[in-house]
MITOR-424351 format. One record per atom (N, C-alpha, C): residue number from 0; residue in one letter; atom name; x, z negated, y. Coordinates in nm, 4 decimals. Layout:
% residues N
<pt num="NUM" residu="A" atome="CA" u="X" w="Z" v="Y"/>
...
//
This chain:
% residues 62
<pt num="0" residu="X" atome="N" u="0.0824" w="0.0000" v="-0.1194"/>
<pt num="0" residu="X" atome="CA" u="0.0000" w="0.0000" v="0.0000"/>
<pt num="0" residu="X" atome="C" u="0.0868" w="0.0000" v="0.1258"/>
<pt num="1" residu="X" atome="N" u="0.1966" w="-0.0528" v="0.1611"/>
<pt num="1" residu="X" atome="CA" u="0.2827" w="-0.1234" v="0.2812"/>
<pt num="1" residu="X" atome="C" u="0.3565" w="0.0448" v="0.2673"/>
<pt num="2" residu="X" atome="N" u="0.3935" w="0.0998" v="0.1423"/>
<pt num="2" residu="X" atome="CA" u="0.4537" w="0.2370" v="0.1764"/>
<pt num="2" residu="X" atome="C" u="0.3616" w="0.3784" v="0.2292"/>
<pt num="3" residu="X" atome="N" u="0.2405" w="0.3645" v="0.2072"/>
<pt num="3" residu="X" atome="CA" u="0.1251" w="0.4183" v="0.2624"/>
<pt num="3" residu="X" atome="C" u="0.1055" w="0.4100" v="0.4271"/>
<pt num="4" residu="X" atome="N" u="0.0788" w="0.2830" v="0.4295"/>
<pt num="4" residu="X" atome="CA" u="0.1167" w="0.2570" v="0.6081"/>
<pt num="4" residu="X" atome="C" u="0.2125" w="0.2812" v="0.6656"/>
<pt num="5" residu="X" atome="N" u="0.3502" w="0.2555" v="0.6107"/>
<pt num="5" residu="X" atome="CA" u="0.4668" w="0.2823" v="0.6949"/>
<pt num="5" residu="X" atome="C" u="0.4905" w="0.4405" v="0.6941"/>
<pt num="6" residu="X" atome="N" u="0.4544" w="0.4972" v="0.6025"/>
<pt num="6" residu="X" atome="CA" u="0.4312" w="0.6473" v="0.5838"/>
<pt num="6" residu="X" atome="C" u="0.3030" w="0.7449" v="0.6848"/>
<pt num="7" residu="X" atome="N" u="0.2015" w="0.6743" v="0.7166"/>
<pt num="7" residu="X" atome="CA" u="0.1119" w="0.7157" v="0.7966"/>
<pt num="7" residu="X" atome="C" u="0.0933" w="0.6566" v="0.8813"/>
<pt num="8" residu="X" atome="N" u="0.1447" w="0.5723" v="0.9893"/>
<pt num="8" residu="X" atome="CA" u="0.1305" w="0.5127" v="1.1157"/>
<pt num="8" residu="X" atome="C" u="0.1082" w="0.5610" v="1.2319"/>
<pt num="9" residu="X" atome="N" u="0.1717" w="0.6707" v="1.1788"/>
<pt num="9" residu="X" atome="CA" u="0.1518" w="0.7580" v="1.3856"/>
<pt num="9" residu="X" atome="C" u="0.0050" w="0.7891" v="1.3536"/>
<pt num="10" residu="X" atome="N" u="-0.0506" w="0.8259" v="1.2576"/>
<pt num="10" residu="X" atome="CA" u="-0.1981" w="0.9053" v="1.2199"/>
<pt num="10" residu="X" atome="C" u="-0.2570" w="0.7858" v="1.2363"/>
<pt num="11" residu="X" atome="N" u="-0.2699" w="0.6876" v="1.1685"/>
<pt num="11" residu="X" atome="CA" u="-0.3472" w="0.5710" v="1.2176"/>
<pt num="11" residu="X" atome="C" u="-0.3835" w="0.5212" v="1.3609"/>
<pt num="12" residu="X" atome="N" u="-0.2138" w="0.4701" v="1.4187"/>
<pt num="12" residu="X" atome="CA" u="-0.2328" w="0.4378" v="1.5650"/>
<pt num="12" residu="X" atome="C" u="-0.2965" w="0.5705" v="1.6699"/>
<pt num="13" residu="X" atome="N" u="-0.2928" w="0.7344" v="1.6484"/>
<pt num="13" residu="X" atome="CA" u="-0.3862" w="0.7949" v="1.6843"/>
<pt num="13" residu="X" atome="C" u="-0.5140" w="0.7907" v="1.6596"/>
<pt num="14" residu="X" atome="N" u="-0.5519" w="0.7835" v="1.5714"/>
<pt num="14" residu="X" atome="CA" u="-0.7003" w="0.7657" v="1.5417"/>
<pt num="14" residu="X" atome="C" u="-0.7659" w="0.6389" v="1.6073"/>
<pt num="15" residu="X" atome="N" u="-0.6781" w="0.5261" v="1.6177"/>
<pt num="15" residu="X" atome="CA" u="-0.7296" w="0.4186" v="1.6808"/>
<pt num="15" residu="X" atome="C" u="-0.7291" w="0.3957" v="1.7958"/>
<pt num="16" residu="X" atome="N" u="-0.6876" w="0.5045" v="1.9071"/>
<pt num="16" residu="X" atome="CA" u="-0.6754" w="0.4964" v="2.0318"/>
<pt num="16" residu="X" atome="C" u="-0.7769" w="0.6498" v="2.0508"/>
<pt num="17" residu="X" atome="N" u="-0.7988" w="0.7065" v="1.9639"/>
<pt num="17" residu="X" atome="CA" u="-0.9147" w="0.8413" v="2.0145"/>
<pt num="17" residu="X" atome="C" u="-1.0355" w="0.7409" v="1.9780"/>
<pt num="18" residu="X" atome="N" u="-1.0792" w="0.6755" v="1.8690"/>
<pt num="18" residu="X" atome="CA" u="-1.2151" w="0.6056" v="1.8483"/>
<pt num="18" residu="X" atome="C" u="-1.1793" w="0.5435" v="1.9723"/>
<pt num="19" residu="X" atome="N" u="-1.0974" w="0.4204" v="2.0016"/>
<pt num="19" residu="X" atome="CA" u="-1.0718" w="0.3372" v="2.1336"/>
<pt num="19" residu="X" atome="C" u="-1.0988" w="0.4367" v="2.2580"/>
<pt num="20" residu="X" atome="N" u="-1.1036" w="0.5223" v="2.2605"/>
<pt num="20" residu="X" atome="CA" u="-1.1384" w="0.5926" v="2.4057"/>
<pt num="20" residu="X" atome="C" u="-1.3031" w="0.6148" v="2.3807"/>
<pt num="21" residu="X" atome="N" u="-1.3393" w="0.6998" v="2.2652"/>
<pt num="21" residu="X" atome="CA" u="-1.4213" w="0.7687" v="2.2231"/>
<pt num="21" residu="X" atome="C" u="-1.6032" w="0.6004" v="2.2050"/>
<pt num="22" residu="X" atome="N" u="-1.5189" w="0.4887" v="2.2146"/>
<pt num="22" residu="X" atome="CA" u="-1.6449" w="0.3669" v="2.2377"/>
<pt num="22" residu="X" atome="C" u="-1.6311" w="0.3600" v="2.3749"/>
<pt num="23" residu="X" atome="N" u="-1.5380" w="0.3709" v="2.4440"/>
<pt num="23" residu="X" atome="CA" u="-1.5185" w="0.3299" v="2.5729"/>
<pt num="23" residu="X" atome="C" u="-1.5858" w="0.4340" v="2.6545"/>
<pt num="24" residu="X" atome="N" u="-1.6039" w="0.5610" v="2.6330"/>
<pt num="24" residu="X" atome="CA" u="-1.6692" w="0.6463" v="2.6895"/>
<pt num="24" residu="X" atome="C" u="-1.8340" w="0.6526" v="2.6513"/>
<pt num="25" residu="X" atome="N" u="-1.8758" w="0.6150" v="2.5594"/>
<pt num="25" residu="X" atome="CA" u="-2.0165" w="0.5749" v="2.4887"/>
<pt num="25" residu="X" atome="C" u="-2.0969" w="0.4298" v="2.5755"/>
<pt num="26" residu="X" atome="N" u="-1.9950" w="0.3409" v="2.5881"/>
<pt num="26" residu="X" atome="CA" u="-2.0248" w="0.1841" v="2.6290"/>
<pt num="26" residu="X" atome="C" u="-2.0142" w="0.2637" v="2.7890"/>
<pt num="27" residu="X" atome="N" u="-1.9683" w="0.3091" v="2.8922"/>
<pt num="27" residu="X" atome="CA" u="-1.9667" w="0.3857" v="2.9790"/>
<pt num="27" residu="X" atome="C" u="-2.1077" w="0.4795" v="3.0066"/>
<pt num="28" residu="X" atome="N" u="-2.1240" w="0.5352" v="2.9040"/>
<pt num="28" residu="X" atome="CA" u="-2.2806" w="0.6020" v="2.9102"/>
<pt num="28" residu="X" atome="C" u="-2.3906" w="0.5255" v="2.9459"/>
<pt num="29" residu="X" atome="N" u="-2.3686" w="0.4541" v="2.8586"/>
<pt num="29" residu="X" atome="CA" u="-2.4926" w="0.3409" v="2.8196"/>
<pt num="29" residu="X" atome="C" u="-2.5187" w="0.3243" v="2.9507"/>
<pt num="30" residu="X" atome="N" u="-2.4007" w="0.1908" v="2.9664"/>
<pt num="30" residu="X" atome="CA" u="-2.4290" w="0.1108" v="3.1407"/>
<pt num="30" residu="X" atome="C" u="-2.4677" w="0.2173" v="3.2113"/>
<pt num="31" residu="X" atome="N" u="-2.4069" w="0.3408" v="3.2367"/>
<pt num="31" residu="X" atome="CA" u="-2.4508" w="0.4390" v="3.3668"/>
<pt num="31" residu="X" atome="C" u="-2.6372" w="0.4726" v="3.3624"/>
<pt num="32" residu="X" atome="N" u="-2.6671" w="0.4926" v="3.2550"/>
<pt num="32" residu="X" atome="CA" u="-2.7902" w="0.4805" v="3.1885"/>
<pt num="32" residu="X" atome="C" u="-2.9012" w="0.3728" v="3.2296"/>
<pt num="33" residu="X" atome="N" u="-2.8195" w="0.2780" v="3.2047"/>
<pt num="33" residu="X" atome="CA" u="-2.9267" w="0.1261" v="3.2012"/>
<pt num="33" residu="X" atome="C" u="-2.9659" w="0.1102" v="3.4195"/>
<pt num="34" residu="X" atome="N" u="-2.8408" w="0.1590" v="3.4493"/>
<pt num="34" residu="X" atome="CA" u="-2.8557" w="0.1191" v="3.6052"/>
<pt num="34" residu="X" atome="C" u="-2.9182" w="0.2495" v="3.7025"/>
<pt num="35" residu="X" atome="N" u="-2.9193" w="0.3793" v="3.5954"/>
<pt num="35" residu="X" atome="CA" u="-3.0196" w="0.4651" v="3.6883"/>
<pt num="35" residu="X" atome="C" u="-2.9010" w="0.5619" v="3.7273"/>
<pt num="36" residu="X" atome="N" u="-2.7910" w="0.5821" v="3.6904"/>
<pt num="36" residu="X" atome="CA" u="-2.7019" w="0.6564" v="3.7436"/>
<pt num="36" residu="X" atome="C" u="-2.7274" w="0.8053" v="3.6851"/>
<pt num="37" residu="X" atome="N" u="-2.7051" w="0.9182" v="3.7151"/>
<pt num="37" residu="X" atome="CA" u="-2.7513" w="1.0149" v="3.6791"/>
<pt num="37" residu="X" atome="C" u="-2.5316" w="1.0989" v="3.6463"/>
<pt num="38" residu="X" atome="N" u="-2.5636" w="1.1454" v="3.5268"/>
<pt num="38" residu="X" atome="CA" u="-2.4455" w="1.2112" v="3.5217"/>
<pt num="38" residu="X" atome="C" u="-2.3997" w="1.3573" v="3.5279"/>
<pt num="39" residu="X" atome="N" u="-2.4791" w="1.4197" v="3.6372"/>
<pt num="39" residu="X" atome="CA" u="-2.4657" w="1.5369" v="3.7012"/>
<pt num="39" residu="X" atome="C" u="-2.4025" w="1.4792" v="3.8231"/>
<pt num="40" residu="X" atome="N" u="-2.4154" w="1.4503" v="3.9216"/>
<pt num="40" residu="X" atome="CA" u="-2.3035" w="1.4477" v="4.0041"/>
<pt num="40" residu="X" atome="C" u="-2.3801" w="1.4422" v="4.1456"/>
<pt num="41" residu="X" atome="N" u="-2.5363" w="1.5267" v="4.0929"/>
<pt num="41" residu="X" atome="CA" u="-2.6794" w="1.5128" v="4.1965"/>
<pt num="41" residu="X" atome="C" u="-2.6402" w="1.6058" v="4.3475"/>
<pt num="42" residu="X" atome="N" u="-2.5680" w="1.7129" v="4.3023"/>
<pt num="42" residu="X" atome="CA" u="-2.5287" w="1.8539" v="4.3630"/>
<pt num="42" residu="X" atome="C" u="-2.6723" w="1.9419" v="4.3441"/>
<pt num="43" residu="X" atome="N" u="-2.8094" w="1.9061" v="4.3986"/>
<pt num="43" residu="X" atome="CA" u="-2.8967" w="1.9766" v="4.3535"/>
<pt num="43" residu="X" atome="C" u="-2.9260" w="2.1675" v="4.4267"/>
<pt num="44" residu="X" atome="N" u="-2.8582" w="2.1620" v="4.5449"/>
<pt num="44" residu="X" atome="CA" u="-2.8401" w="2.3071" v="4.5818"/>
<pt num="44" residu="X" atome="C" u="-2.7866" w="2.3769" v="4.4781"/>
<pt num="45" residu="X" atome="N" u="-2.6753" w="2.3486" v="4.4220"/>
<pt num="45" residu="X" atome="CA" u="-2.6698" w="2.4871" v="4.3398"/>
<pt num="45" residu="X" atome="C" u="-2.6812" w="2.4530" v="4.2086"/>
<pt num="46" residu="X" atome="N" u="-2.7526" w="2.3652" v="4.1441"/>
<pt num="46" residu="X" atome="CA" u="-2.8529" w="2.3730" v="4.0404"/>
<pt num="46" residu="X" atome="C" u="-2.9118" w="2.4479" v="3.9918"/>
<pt num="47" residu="X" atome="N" u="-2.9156" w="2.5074" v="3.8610"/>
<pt num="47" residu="X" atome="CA" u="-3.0362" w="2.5889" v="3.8449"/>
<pt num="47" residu="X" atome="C" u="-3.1534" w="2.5214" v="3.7817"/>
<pt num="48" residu="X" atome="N" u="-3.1437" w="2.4034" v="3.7351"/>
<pt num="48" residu="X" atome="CA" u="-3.1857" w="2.3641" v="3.6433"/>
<pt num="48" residu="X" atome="C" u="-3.2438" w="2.1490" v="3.7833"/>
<pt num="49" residu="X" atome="N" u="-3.2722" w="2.1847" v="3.8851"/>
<pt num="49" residu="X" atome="CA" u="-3.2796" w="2.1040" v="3.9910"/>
<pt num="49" residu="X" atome="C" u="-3.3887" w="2.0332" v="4.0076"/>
<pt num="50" residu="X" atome="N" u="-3.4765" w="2.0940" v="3.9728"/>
<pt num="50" residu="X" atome="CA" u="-3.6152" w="2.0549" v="3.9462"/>
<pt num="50" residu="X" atome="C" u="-3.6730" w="1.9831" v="3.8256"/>
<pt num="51" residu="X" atome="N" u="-3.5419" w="2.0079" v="3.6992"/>
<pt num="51" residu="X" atome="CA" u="-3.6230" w="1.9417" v="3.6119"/>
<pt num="51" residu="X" atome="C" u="-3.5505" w="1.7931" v="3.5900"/>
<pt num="52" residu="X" atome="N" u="-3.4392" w="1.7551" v="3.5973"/>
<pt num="52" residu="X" atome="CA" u="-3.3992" w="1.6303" v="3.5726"/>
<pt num="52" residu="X" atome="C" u="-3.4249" w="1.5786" v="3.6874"/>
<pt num="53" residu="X" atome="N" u="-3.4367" w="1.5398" v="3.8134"/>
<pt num="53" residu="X" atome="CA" u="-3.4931" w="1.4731" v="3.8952"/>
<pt num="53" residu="X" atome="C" u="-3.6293" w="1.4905" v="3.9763"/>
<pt num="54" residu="X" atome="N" u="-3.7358" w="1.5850" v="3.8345"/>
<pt num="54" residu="X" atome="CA" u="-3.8695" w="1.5152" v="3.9108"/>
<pt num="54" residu="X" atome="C" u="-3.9377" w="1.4426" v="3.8715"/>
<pt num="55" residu="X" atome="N" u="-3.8999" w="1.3579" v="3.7957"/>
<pt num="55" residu="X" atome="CA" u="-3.9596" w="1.2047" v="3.7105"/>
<pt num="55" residu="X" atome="C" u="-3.9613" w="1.1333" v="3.8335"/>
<pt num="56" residu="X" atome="N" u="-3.8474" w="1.1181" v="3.8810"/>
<pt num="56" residu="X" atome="CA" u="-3.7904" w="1.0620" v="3.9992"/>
<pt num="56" residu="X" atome="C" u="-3.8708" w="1.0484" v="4.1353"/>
<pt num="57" residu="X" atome="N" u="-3.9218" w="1.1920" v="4.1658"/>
<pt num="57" residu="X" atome="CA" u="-3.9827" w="1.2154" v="4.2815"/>
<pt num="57" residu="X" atome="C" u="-4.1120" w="1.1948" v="4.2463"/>
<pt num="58" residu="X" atome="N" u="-4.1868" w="1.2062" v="4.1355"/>
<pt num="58" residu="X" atome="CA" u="-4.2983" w="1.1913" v="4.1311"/>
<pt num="58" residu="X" atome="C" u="-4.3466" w="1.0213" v="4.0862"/>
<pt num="59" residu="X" atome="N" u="-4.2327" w="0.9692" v="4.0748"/>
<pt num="59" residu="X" atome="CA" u="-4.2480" w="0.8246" v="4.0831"/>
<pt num="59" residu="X" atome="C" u="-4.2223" w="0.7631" v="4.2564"/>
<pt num="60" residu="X" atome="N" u="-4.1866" w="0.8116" v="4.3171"/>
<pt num="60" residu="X" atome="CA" u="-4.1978" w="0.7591" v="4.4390"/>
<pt num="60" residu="X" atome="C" u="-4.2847" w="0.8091" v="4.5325"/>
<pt num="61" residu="X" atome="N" u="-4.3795" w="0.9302" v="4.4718"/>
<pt num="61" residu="X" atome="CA" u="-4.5145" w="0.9520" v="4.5848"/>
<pt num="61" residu="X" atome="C" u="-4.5821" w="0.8662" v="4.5482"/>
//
């Protein structure tokens, strides 16, 4: 087993720093999510698509 690990370590410690980014960018979603943040950037002029993710939005505040 100990010659297995010492034999595959760089592959391990990569994999554990792409999952380690790859929760950190998920746990990142979430929160942006939970607080209303929108992850377009809310550039709606040159949108083509402008009307449909923020009119939940507008039609909750008439």
């Amino acid at each position: 087993m100990l010659e297995w690990l010492s034999n595959n370590w760089a592959n391990i410690l990569i994999i554990a720093l792409v999952t380690a980014l790859v929760v950190l960018a998920i746990i990142s979603m979430v929160r942006d999510k939970k607080e209303g943040k929108s992850s377009c950037g809310c550039n709606c002029a040159n949108c083509a698509l402008a009307g449909k993710c923020h009119s939940v939005q507008k039609k909750e505040k008439s």
